[in-house]
KEZAKOL-316448 format. One record per residue (C-alpha): y, z, x. Coordinates in pm, whole numbers, plus 50000, padded with zeros to 5 digits. Example, Ala and Ser with C-alpha at 12.3 -4.5 7.8 and 13.67 -1.06 7.14 Angstrom:
495505078051230/498945071451367/
END
This chain:
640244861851465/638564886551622/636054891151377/635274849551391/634694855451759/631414878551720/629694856251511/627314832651687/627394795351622/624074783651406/621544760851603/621904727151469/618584716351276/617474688251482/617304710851807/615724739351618/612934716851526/612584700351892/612394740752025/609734748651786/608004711651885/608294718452263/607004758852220/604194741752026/603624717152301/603504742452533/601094766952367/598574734652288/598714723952632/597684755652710/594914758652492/593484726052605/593634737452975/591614768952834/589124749952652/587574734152930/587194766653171/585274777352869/583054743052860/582584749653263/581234785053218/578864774452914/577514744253114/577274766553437/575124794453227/573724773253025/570124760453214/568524741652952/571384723352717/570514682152717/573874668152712/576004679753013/577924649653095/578914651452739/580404683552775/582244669153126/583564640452898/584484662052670/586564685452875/588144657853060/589594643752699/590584679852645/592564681552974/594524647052949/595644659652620/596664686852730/598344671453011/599874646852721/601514677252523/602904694652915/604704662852997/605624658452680/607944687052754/610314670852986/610584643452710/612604664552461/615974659952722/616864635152923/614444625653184/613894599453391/612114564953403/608934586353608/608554610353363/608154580453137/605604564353316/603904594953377/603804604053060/602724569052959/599724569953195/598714601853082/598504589452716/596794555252787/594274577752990/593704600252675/593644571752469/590764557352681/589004588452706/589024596452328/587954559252248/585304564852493/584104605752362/584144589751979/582174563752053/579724585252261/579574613251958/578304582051712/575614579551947/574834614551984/575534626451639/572094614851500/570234629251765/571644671051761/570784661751368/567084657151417/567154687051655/569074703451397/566004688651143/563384705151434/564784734451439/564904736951081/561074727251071/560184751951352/562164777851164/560334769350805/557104773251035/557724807351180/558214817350833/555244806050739/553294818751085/555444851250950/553744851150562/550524843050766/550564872250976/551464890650699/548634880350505/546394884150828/547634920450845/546894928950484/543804915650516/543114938950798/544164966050641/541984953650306/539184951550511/539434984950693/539755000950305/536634982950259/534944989750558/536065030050491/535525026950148/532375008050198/530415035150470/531735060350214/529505045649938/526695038050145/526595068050317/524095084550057/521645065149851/522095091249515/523605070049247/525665099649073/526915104449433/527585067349513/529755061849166/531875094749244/532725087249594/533905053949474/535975065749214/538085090149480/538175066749792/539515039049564/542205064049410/543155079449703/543635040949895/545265025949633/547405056949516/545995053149144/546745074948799/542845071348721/539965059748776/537155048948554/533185043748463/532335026848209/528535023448188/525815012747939/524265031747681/520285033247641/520405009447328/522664985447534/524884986147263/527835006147366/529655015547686/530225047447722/532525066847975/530155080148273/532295090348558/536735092948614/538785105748844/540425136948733/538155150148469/535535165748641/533375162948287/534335131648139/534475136647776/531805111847749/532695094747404/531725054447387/533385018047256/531434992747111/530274967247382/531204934747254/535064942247234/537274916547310/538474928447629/535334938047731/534024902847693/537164890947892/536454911248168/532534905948171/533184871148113/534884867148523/534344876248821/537294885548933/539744912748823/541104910648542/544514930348427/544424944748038/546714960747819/547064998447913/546275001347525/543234987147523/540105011147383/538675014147800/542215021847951/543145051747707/541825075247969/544695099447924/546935109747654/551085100647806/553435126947617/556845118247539/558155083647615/556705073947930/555705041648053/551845034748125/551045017548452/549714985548495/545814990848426/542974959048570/539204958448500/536644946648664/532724947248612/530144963848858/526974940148840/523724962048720/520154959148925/517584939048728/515314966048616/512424945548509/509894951848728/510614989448712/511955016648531/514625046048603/514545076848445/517815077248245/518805045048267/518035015748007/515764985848088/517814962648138/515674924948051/519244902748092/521874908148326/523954935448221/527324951348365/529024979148400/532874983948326/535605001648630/538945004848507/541475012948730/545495027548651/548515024048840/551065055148783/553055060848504/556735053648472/556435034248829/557714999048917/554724989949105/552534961849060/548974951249125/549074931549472/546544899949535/544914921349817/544644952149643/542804927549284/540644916949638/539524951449734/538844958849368/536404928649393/534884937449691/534484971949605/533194965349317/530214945549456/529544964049734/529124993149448/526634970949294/524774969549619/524315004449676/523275008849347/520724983949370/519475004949700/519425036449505/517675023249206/515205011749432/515015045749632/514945062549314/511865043449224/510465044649549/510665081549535/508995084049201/506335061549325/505635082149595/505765111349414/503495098549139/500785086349437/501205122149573/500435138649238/497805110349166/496525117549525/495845152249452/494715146549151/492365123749345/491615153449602/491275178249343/488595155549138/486905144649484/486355184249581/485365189549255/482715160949245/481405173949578/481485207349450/479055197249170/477005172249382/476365200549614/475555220849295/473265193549166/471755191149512/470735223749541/470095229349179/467745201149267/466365213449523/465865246949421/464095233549097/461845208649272/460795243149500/460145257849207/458475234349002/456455215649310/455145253049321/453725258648982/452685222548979/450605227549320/448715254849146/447635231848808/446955199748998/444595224349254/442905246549050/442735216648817/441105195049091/438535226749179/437675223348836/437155196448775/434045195649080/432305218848901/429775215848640/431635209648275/430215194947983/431875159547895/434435175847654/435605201247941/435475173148210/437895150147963/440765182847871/440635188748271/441195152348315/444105150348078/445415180248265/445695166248584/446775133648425/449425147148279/450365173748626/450195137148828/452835120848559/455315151548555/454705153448981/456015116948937/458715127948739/459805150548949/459875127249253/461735102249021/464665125548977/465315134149306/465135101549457/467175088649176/469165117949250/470165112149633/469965075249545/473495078949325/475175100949571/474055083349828/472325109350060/469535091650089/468015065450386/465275047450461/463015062450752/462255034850935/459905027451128/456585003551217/453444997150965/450964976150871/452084956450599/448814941850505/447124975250466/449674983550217/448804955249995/444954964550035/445344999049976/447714993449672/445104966349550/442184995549597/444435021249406/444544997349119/441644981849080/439685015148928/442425018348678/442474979948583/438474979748590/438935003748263/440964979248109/439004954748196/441484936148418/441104915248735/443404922848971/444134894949254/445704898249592/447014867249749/448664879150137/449904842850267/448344835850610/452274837450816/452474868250644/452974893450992/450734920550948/453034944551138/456424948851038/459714970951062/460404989050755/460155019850484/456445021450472/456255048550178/459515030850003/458084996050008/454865012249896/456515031049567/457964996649489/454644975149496/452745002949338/455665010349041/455374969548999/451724965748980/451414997448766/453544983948484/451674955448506/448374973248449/449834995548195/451694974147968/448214946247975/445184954347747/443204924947902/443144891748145/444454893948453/447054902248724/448034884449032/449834898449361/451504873249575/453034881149914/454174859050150/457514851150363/460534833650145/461594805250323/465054800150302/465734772950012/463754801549776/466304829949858/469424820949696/468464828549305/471434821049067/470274854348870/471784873649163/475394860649290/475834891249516/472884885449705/473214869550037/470434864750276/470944858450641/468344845750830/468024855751201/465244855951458/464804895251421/464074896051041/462724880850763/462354884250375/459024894350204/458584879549881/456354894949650/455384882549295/453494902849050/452514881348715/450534893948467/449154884748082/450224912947906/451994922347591/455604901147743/459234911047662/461934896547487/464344877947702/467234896347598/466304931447681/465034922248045/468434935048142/467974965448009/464814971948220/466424983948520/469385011648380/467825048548402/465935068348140/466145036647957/463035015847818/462614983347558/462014987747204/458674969347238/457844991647526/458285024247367/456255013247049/452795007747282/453535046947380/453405039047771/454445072847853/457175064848104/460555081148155/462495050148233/463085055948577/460615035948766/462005002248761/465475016148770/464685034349134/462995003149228/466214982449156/467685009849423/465015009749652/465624968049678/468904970549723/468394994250014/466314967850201/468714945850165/466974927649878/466914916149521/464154921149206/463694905648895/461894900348556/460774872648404/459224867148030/459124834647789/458434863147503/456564889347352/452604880947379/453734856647656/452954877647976/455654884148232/456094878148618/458064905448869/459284891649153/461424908649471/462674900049798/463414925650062/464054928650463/461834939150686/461814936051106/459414917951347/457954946651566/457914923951907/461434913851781/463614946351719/464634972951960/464424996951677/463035032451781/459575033351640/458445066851471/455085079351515/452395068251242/449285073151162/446795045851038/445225053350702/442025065450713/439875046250499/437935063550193/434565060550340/436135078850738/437145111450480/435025141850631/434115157550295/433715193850402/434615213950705/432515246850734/433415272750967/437325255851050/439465287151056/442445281950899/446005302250860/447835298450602/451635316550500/453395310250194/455655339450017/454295332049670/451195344249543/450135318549352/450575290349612/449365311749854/445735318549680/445395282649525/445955265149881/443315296849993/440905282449722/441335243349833/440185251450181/437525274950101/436495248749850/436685226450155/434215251750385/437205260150562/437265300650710/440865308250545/443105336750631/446325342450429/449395362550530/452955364750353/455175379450608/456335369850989/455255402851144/451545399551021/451785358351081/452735365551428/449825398151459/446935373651313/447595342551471/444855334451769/443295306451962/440265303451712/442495297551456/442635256451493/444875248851192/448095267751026/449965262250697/453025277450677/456035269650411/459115263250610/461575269750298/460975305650246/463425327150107/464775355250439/462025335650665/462815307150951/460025286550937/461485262851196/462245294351442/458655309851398/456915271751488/459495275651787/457585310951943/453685297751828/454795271252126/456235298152356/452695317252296/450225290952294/451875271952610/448295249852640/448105222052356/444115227552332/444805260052279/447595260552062/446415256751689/448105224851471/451495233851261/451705222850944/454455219150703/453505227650305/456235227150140/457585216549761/461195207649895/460985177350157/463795153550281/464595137150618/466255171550745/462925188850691/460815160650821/463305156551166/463755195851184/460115197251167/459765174451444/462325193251630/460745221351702/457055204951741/455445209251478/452345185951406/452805174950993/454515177450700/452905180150334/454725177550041/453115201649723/451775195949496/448125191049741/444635183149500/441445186749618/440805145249761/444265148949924/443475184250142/440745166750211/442105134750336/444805157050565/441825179450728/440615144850803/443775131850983/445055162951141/441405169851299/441385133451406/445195130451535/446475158251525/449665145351350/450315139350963/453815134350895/453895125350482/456835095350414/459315107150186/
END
């Protein structure tokens, strides 16, 4: 019994299951009344959420339920008829409010899905912006490798230095195995390795250039990624088992080397390439990124670039290097050419010194001769000597003009004449000659010819006189006509002579002269031939004329130096031929050009033929000229005293003494300073004596250092009997004789 009594009685099941019911009643109730204290404080912190009043509906169906499952607790005993209607009223009012929250949700449902969509869309976008940014920051960081890799390259313009640089910057950037160069061979044929990474002497061996991959690479312009296997990617041998990285190509454009050539590299006619291969590591997972293939690319033409600039520096260089060796090679011949000029010059002048000397003693003592009694066989030998003394003094005037013609030393001495008496006196020269030959000679001088004009008197002179004497010497009989007159200006331009171009002006004009003759003619097609040096006509040598070939050649010169232009016409042999030349002369009244002093010409009949008792002095340092120019004046009458040195010059020399010779290109003697103190002595023109120049070397220098220092004349040896004659004449008259050059 007692036992019994412990043991409590079991809950019967129906009120178990209404104390678990009202527990759970009273635990939901209280989570509902939780729930909305939770809504409050979201709504309250919560600035920016759209649907509020949602969340107040929501809470308020949360609290009446609540409410529902509290009263719902008194219900489980017995309660009374308000409890009933409360809890009634507390259910209709949750009924409402859930009727009215579900039908709200159906309305708000769509819309948090298309903000759910939006912020879907805005995330898939801030991926993207994300990838974009990304890509943005590799490309930074691509350029910057370029930009680095780029000054790094460009920073020297030697090729050798240009491909190595590239090779390490784009190993050390990208973290490559190796690097490599493939470039082409000489033949074009082959590629062979130039430059890697590692090997600081590539070993240099070469793969045929139309392989496969090769082509495949060469073939695009981007990178391309090969087989580590290929021929141009074994650039190291991998021992045991390990795994070659991945290995891309791409080709380095080559300059177009057409319009030059470099040293060691092959012309390359067609656009050529060379290969860069480039390795990841070994045994690595890493692959070949879009951005790094990009900074291959870029790398690869900005490689190209600076190779172009060095190719062209390189042959820049040469170029300049070749003009400076061709430039001194230029100097070098230029000083040497001067050296011999200036050889030839004085050569020159030393042997027309030296032969004007020995000349001046035939063509004298020859002339003395020849006034003395001689039977007719004697009188013809003396008068072949001194013809053939005057032909080899022509000669030797010939050469040196021709001489300073070509190296261009020498210019016209200009100055006023009378151009009329040039003609006459050229006209009286010839007519003796001609009268032997029994030719008429015929001077025509138009009537607007002025008979002053501005010019090279003795030039102009040589030209008319070398004209009309091949006329006389190459005619055995009829006749020879000079024309002169002024070209008008529709007879200038000549088609024979493209380079000449007259211009006509109010302080010039063009003489025309025209020389025809009817002698033995020439053939048309060696006229051209007339006017190159030491050169003469097959028909001309045959009728033994005796000329060097230089007359017409100097002429030519002479012409061109006035501005002017000479020619030769012939229909044929037998046929007669006509010279014609234009040159430029000044009006006196019209230039401003300084007008040298000159003498007229005495005429042949105003020579004084002797002149007894005029003392004369006369130095020279060679015997021989010395006593022949002695003889000449004593021929002449004249009271002659000779010295040789300065010291007995100076001791001699008095008032009575009325004219001196002296040679101003002695050897150890200053002619020029000894004229100098004859002035300081003699102070008093009448009583100072006249100074004349004899000399065998004469040029403008002499003639204007002559005239420097005051003396009176200048006479070039060699000096015949009729010409000392003719300059006693002048000298005593004016008391000035400067001789033309």
């Amino acid at each position: 019994m007692l036992a019994c009594n412990c043991i409590e009685p079991q809950w019967p099941a129906d009120e178990l299951l209404m104390k678990y019911q009202y527990i759970s009643d009273f635990f939901i109730a209280l989570a509902y009344f939780s729930i909305p204290l939770e809504l409050i404080y979201f709504v309250k912190k919560s600035a920016v959420f759209p649907y509020r009043w949602v969340l107040v509906q929501f809470g308020a169906f949360i609290v009446l339920c609540g409410a529902t499952h509290l009263i719902n607790l008194w219900t489980f005993n017995m309660h009374s008829r308000t409890v009933a209607i409360v809890m009634t009223t507390a259910k209709v009012l949750t009924a409402v409010v859930s009727c009215a929250t579900a039908l709200m949700l159906v309305h708000i449902i769509p819309d948090l899905l298309s903000v759910k969509t939006r912020e879907l869309f805005l995330k898939n976008k801030a991926a993207e912006l994300d990838r974009e940014m990304g890509l943005i920051r590799t490309q930074e960081e691509t350029g910057r490798h370029v930009r680095m890799l780029t000054h790094e390259i460009r920073s020297t313009l030697d090729r050798h230095t240009i491909l190595k640089t590239t090779l390490v910057e784009l190993g050390r950037t990208l973290a490559l195995e190796e690097c490599a160069l493939w470039m082409p061979t000489r033949t074009g044929l082959e590629l062979q390795l130039s430059y890697t990474l590692h090997q600081q002497n590539p070993v240099g061996y070469t793969v045929p250039i139309h392989l496969p991959v090769v082509n495949q690479v060469f073939s695009s312009n981007c990178a391309v990624k090969i087989s580590p296997n290929s021929p141009v990617a074994r650039l190291r041998q991998l021992a045991g088992k390990h795994i070659p990285g991945e290995v891309v190509a791409v080709r380095v454009p080559l300059l177009h080397l057409s319009n030059f050539q470099i040293n060691d590299w092959p012309e390359l006619s067609t656009k050529r390439y060379a290969l860069m291969v480039l390795m990841l590591p070994s045994d690595s997972a890493r692959q070949w990124h879009v951005h790094e293939l990009e900074l291959v690319e870029v790398v690869a033409d900005q490689v190209a670039v600076a190779l172009s600039h060095a190719a062209i520096l390189e042959e820049s260089m040469r170029a300049r290097d070749l003009l400076m060796e061709q430039n001194i090679a230029l100097d070098l011949a230029s000083r040497e050419a001067e050296t011999a000029i200036r050889a030839r010059n004085d050569f020159l002048a030393v042997m027309n010194h030296e032969m004007r000397t020995p000349m001046h003693a035939i063509i004298a003592l020859s002339s003395l001769l020849q006034e003395t009694d001689l039977t007719p066989e004697q009188r013809l030998m003396v008068e072949t000597i001194l013809k053939s003394s005057n032909l080899l003094a022509t000669l030797i005037n010939d050469v040196l003009d021709l001489s300073r013609l070509e190296d261009g030393s020498l210019q016209l001495d200009i100055a006023t004449f009378n151009l009329h008496s040039i003609f006459r006196e050229v006209h009286d020269l010839i007519k003796p000659v001609a009268s032997v030959r029994k030719l008429s000679v015929a001077l025509n001088i138009a009537a607007d010819l002025p008979v002053c004009a501005i010019g090279d008197e003795k030039r102009l002179m040589q030209i008319i006189l070398n004209v009309v004497g091949n006329a006389v010497k190459f005619s055995k009989e009829g006749s020879i006509s000079i024309t002169a007159y002024v070209a008008k200006s529709e007879s200038l331009r000549d088609f024979r002579a493209p380079d000449f171009f007259p211009v006509q002006s109010d302080n010039h004009f063009y003489l025309r002269v025209q020389v025809k003759d009817s002698g033995s003619g020439i053939n048309p097609q060696d006229i051209p031939n007339l006017f190159t040096k030491f050169t003469q006509t097959q028909t001309l040598a045959s009728q033994n004329s005796g000329g060097s070939g230089l007359g017409l050649a100097i002429c030519k010169r002479f012409v061109n130096l006035m501005e002017g232009h000479i020619w030769i016409e012939s229909e044929g042999l037998g046929k007669g031929c006509t010279a014609t030349f234009i040159v430029k002369l000044g009006f006196p009244e019209r230039s401003n050009e300084s007008k040298q002093p000159f003498a007229p010409k005495l005429q042949a009949n105003h020579v004084q033929t002797n002149f007894p008792g005029l003392k004369v002095l006369v130095m020279d340092d060679n015997g021989v000229s010395r006593s022949v120019t002695k003889g000449l004046l004593v021929h002449l009458g004249c009271d002659v005293t000779t010295v040789s040195s300065i010291d007995e010059f100076l001791h001699v020399i008095s008032q009575e003494h009325k004219v001196v010779f002296m040679d101003v290109c002695m050897p150890g003697i200053d002619g020029y300073e000894l004229a100098v103190r004859i002035h300081e002595r003699f102070t008093k023109r009448h009583e100072r004596p006249v100074l004349v120049a004899l000399t065998g070397s004469i040029d403008k220098m002499t003639k204007e250092n002559c005239m420097r220092v005051g003396m009176d004349g200048v006479i070039l040896k060699p000096v015949s009997v009729d010409k000392m004659r003719s300059v006693l004449s002048e000298l005593l008259e004016h008391r000035v004789l400067f001789e033309a050059m």
